[in-house]
Each structure stands twice: as structure tokens, then as C-alpha cells.
C-alpha positions as CSV (number, residue, x, y, z in Angstrom):
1,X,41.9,-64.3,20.3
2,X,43.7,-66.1,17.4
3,X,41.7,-67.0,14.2
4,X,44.6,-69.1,13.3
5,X,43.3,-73.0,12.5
6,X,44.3,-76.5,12.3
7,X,43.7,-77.5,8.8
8,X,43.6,-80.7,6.9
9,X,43.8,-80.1,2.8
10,X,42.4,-82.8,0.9
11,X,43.1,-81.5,-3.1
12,X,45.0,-83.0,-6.4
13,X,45.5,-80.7,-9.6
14,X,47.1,-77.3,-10.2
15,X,43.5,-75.6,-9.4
16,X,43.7,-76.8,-5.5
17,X,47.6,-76.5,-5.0
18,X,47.1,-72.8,-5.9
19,X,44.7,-72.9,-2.8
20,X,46.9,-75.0,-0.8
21,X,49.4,-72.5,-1.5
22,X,47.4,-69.4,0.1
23,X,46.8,-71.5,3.4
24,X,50.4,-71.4,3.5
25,X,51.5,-68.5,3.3
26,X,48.7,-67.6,5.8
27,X,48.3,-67.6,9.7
28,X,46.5,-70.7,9.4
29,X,48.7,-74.4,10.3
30,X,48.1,-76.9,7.5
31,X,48.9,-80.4,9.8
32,X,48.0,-83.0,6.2
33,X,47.4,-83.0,3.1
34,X,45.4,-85.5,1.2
35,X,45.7,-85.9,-2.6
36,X,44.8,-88.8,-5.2
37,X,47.3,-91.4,-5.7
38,X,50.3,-91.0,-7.9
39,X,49.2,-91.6,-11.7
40,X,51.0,-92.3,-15.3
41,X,51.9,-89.5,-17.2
42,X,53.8,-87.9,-20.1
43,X,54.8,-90.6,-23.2
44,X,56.5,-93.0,-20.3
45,X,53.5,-93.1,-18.7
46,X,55.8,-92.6,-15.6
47,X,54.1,-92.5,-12.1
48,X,53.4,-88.7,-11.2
49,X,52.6,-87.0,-8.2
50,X,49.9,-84.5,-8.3
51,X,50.6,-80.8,-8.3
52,X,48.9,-80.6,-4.6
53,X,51.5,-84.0,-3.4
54,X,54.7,-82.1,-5.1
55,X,53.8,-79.0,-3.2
56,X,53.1,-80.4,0.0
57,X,56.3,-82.4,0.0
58,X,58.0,-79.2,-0.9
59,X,56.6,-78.1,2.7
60,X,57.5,-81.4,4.5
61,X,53.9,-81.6,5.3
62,X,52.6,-84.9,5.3
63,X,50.6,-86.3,2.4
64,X,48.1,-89.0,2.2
65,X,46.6,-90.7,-1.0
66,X,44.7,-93.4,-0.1
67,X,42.0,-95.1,-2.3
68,X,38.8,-93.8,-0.1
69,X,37.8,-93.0,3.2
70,X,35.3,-95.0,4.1
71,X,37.3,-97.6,5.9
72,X,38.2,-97.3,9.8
73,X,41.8,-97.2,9.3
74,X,41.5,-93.9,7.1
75,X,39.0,-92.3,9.9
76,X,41.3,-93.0,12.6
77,X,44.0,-91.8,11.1
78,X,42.6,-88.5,9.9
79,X,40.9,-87.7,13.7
80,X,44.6,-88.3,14.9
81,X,45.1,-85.1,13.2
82,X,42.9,-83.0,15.6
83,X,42.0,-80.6,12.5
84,X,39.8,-77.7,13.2
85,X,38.6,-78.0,9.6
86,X,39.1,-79.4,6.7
87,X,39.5,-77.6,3.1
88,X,38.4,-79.5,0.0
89,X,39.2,-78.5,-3.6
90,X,39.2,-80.5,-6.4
91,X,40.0,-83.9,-4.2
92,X,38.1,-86.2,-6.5
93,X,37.0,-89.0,-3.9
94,X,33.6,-88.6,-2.3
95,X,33.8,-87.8,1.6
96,X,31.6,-90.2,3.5
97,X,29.5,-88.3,6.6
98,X,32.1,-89.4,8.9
99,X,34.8,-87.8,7.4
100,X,32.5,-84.7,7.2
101,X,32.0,-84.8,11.0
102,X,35.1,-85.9,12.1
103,X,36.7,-81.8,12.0
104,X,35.3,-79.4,14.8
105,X,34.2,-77.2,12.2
106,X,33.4,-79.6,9.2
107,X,34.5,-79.6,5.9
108,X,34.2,-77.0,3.5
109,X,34.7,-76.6,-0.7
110,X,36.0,-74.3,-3.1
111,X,34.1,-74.7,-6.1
112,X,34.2,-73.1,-9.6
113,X,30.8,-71.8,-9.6
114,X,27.9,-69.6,-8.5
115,X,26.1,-72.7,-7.0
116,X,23.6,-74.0,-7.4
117,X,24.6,-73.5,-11.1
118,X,26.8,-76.4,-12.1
119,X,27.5,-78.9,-9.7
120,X,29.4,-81.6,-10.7
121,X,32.8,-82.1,-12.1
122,X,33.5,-79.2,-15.0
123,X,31.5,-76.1,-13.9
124,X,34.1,-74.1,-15.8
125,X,33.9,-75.8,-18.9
126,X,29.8,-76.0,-19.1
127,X,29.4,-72.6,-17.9
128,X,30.8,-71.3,-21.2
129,X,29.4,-74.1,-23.3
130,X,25.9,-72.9,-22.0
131,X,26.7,-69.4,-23.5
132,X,26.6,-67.9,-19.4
133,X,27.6,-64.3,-18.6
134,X,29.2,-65.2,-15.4
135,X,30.8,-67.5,-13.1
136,X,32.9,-67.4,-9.8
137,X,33.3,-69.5,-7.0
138,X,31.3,-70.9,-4.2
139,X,32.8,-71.5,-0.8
140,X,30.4,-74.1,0.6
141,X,30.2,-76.3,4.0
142,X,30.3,-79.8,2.4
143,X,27.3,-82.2,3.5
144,X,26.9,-86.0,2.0
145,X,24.9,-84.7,-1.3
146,X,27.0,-83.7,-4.7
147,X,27.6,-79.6,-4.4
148,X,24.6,-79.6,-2.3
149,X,26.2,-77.8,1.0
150,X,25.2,-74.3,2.5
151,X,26.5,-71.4,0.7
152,X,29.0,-69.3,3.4
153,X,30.9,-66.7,0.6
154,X,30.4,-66.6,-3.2
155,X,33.0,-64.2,-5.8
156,X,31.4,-63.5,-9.1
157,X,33.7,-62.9,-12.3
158,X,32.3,-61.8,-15.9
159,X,32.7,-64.8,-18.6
160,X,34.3,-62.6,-21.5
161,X,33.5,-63.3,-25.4
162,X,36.8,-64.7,-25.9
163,X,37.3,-67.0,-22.7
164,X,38.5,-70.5,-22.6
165,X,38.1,-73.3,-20.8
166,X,41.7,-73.1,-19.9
167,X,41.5,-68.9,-19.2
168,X,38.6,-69.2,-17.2
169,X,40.5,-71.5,-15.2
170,X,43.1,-69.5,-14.1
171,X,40.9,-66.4,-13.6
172,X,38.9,-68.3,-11.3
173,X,42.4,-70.5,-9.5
174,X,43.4,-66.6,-8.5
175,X,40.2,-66.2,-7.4
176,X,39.1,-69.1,-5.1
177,X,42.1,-68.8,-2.6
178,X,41.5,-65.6,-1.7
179,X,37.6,-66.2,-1.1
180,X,38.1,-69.4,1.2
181,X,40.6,-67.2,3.4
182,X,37.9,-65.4,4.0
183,X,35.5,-67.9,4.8
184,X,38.3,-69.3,7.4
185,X,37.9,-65.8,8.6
186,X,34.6,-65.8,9.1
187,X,34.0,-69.2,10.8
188,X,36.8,-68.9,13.2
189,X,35.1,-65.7,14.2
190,X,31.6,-67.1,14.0
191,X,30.5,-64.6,11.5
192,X,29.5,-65.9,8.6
193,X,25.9,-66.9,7.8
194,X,25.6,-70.1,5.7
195,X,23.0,-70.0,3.0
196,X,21.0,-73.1,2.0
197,X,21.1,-73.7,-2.0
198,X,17.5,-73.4,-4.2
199,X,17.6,-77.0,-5.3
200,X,15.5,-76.1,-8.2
201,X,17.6,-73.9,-10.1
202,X,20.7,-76.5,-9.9
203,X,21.9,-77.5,-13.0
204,X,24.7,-80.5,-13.9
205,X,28.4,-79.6,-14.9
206,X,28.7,-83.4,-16.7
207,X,32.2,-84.5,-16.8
208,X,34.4,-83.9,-19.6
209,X,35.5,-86.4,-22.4
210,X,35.9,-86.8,-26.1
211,X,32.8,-87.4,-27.2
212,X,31.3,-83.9,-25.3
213,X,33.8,-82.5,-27.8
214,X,32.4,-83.8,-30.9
215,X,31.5,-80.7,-33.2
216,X,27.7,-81.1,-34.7
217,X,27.4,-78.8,-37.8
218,X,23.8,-78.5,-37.6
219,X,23.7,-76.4,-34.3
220,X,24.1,-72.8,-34.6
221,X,27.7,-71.1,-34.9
222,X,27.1,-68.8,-31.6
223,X,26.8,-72.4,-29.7
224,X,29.8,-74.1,-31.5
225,X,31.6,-71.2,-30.5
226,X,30.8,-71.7,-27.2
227,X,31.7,-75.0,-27.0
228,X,34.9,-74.9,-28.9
229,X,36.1,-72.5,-26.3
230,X,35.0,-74.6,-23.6
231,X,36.5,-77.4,-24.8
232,X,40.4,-75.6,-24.6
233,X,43.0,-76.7,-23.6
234,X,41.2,-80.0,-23.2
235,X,39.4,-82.6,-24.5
236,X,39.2,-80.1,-28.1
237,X,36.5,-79.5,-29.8
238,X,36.8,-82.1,-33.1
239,X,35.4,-83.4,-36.8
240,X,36.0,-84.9,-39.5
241,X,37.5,-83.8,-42.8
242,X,37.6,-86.2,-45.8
243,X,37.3,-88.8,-43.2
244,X,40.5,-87.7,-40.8
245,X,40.3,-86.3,-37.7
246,X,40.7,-82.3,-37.6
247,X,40.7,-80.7,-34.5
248,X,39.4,-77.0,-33.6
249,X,41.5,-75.1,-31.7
250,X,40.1,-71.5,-32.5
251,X,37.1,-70.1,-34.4
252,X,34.8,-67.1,-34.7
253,X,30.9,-66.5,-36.0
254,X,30.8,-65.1,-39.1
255,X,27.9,-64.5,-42.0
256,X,27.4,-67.3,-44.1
257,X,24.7,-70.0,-45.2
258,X,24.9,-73.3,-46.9
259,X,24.6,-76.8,-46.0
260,X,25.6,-77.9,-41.9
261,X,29.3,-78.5,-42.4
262,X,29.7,-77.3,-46.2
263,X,33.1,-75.1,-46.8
264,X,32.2,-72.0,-48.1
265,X,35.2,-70.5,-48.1
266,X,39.2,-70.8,-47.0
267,X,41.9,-68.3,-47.8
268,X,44.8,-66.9,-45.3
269,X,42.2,-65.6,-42.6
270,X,40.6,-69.0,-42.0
271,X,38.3,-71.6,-43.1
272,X,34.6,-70.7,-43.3
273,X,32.3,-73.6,-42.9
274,X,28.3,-73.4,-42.9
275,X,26.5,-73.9,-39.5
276,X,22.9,-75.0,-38.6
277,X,22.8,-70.3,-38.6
278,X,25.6,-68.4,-39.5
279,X,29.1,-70.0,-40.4
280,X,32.1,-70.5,-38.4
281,X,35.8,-68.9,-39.1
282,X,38.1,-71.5,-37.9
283,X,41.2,-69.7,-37.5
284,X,43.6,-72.5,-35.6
285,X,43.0,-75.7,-36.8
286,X,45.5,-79.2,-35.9
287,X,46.0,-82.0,-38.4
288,X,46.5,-85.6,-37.8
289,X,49.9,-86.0,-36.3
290,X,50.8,-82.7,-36.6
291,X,50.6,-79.7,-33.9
292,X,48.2,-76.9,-33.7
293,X,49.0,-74.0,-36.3
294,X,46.9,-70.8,-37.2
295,X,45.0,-71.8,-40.5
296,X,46.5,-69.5,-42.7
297,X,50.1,-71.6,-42.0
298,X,48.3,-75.1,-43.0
299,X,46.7,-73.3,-46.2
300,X,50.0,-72.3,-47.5
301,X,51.5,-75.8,-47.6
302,X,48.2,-78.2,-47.7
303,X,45.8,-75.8,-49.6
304,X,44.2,-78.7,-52.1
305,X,42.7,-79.7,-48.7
306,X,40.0,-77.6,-48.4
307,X,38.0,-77.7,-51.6
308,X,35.2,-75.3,-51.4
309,X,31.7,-77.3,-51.6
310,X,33.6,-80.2,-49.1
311,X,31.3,-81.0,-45.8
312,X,32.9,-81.5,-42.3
313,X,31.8,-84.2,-40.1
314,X,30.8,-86.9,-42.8
């Protein structure tokens, strides 16, 4: 008997076309695609299809984007497409029960973590913020909660010393295809076992933004750290320096003491600044209107700027 399904993708950044991208090169037939609508971007602020839309249209499959599902218009039109199941990943519109039912074998999500750690909208990012020693994806059949689902397959990966935000998420974008072919695998066969989450050890993967980025001298350096790295390739971890914007791009924990924010010392291997314990090395640091360069560049040229005795973040 053939495992091979009828599937309906419903995805938007580079994260779920690298999924999308497995399903087809597999058995399996992918009949739609669903994606958010086209958005500005670049410095025109041109319309853009997402990476999931430019891919599917490279497939002539068609793509749908519309604004939610919970019309009857939007239910019709995805039960015309007789799916077996739908795969979610990283769609960003919330899936009403209908839409969950409306697939003979449901919907099911790829998600960056070891559930029922960090639901919500950046489980990579918070999982290194929170200093955690691992990560990996669930494969979950959706239900009508947030991340709440049965568990059917979860893939574990170390979170190294010196990953980012923006590492991490590729590691885990090579990962998550891989573990929801799987999964198809095992439901078409009926051999998978679904496993319901412990709702109290969930925790909340708060989406990102500028402010979740703001640097707070007074916390230790082992947590700025962490969050710096978490913060990279986006929003970037930031403070102030005689009142203008200076944005971290890289740092390390050093030895040092003196007051939250206080430069204690700068030469061609960085710029050491006091935390709440221990100091902070920045080593890659990005002036107002200018691009990211490794500190010892910006010393050579702007070295009056960092006057030991100076505090960040005032």
C-alpha cells in the first residue's frame, strides 16, 4: 500500500520553504500551498512574496494568501482540495477548528522546540536567552490551543556556547524536514503514538522586538551573553553610548568589576564594560549609520570614543 499523501502546506519564511522543499522532493503530492500575503520590503518597500510563495510558484503549485480562515469562502475552498493532511510551519495565522478538521488526518506543526518548552512565536531565540542546553523540534497534531497539540516525533540538538539566534536557526531548518517526513511516515502507516503535552512545564517564547533587545548592564554578563546571541541576526542586542545608539553584535564574559555599564577597558581585542557580575568583551560592535565592524577596526579610527570610566546605557 502507498504511504504517499495529499498534502496542503500552509507556511511563509525561509524556515517553512526549507520544509516545503522536502515534501517535494518526496513521494508525497503537495495539491496548495498557503502563505501570508505579499509584504513591503527592501528600501522601496516593494511588495514581496514570501520565501514559501516564490517557491511554490517555482513548482506551479497553487498558492493562497488570504487574510484568515475563518470565513466560509476560505473553508470551501480549502475542502475542495480533498487533502489528506495538512502541514503547518511558521504560517503565522491562527487555524480555526474547522480548518483543523476539515483534512482526513488533521493538521500537524513543525515547531522549533522540545514542547512544551516554548510555545509561542521565537522558541529559538528564548531558548538561548534562557541559557538552555538544548533544543530541537516538535512535530505536533495541531488542536485550537497555542503549541498545545499531542506530541507524535520530537529531534533534539545541543545549543553550543557560541550559537546564535540566526545559527540555531538553520541547524534546526535542516532539522525539522527531515523529522515531519517521518511523522507523514508514521501516520499514513498508523504507527505513530501521539503524546499529550505536561501543561505545567510549558513555558512562553514571547515575540521578538526592539525593546526585548535592550541591553540592562546590571544583569550578569553570562545572561547578556545569552541574550546578545539570541538577539542575532535580529532585532540586535543594543545601548547607549554618550547618548547614541550602539549596537552589540558580538561579545564574550570576561573578569572584571566596576559599576553596571562602566568601561573598564578598550584596546584592539575589544571593549570591556562592567556587568551586574563579571564584565563583557564586546568584540563586534555597529555605530550609528555605519555597518557592523570587529571593535578593534572602530578603535583605530574613533578611539577618543571610548573613554575608560564612560557608562553604557545612560
Amino acid at each position: 500500500m502507498s504511504s504517499s499523501l495529499r498534502i496542503v502546506f500552509a507556511g511563509t519564511p525561509e524556515f517553512a520553504a526549507r520544509h516545503l522543499q522536502a515534501l517535494l522532493d518526496s513521494e508525497h503530492s503537495v495539491v496548495a500551498v498557503y502563505t501570508q500575503p505579499d509584504r513591503p520590503a527592501g528600501r522601496g518597500q516593494k511588495l514581496t512574496p514570501s520565501p514559501v510563495k516564490q517557491l511554490a510558484n517555482a513548482h506551479h503549485i497553487p498558492v493562497l494568501q488570504p487574510q484568515n480562515l475563518r470565513g466560509p469562502e476560505a473553508q470551501d475552498e480549502l475542502a475542495a482540495f480533498k487533502a489528506d493532511i495538512m502541514v503547518v510551519v511558521a504560517y503565522g495565522l491562527i487555524l480555526p477548528q474547522v480548518i483543523l478538521d476539515t483534512p482526513r488526518l488533521g493538521c500537524i506543526n513543525s515547531h522549533a522546540s522540545l514542547l512544551p518548552r516554548w510555545r509561542g512565536a521565537a522558541p529559538i531565540q528564548r531558548a538561548i536567552e534562557a541559557g538552555d542546553s538544548e533544543t530541537g523540534i516538535t512535530v505536533m497534531q495541531m488542536e485550537a490551543g497555542l503549541d498545545t497539540g499531542p506530541m507524535l516525533l520530537k529531534v533534539s540538538t545541543p545549543i553550543d556556547a557560541n550559537d546564535t539566534g540566526g545559527s540555531l536557526h538553520d541547524r534546526l531548518a535542516g532539522i525539522g524536514p527531515n523529522a515531519v517526513l517521518q511523522t507523514l511516515e508514521g501516520l499514513a502507516t498508523g504507527s505513530i503514538d501521539a503524546q499529550q503535552q505536561l501543561d505545567g512545564l510549558a513555558t512562553y517564547a514571547h515575540k521578538l522586538n526592539k525593546q526585548a533587545a535592550l541591553i540592562d548592564w546590571q544583569r550578569p554578563a553570562s545572561a547578556l551573553d545569552c541574550q546578545i546571541r539570541a538577539m542575532h541576526p535580529w532585532p540586535i542586542c543594543h545601548s547607549t553610548l554618550a547618548g547614541e545608539t550602539l549596537k552589540i553584535h558580538a561579545a564574550e564574559c570576561v573578569e572584571g568589576q566596576g559599576q553596571p555599564g562602566e568601561i573598564l577597558h578598550a584596546d584592539r581585542n575589544g571593549l570591556v564594560v562592567a556587568c551586574g557580575e563579571q564584565a563583557l568583551r564586546l568584540t563586534q560592535i555597529q555605530l550609528p549609520n555605519a555597518k557592523a565592524l570587529a571593535f578593534s577596526d572602530v578603535f583605530n579610527s574613533k578611539k577618543e570614543l571610548f573613554q575608560l570610566g564612560q557608562v553604557l546605557g545612560l
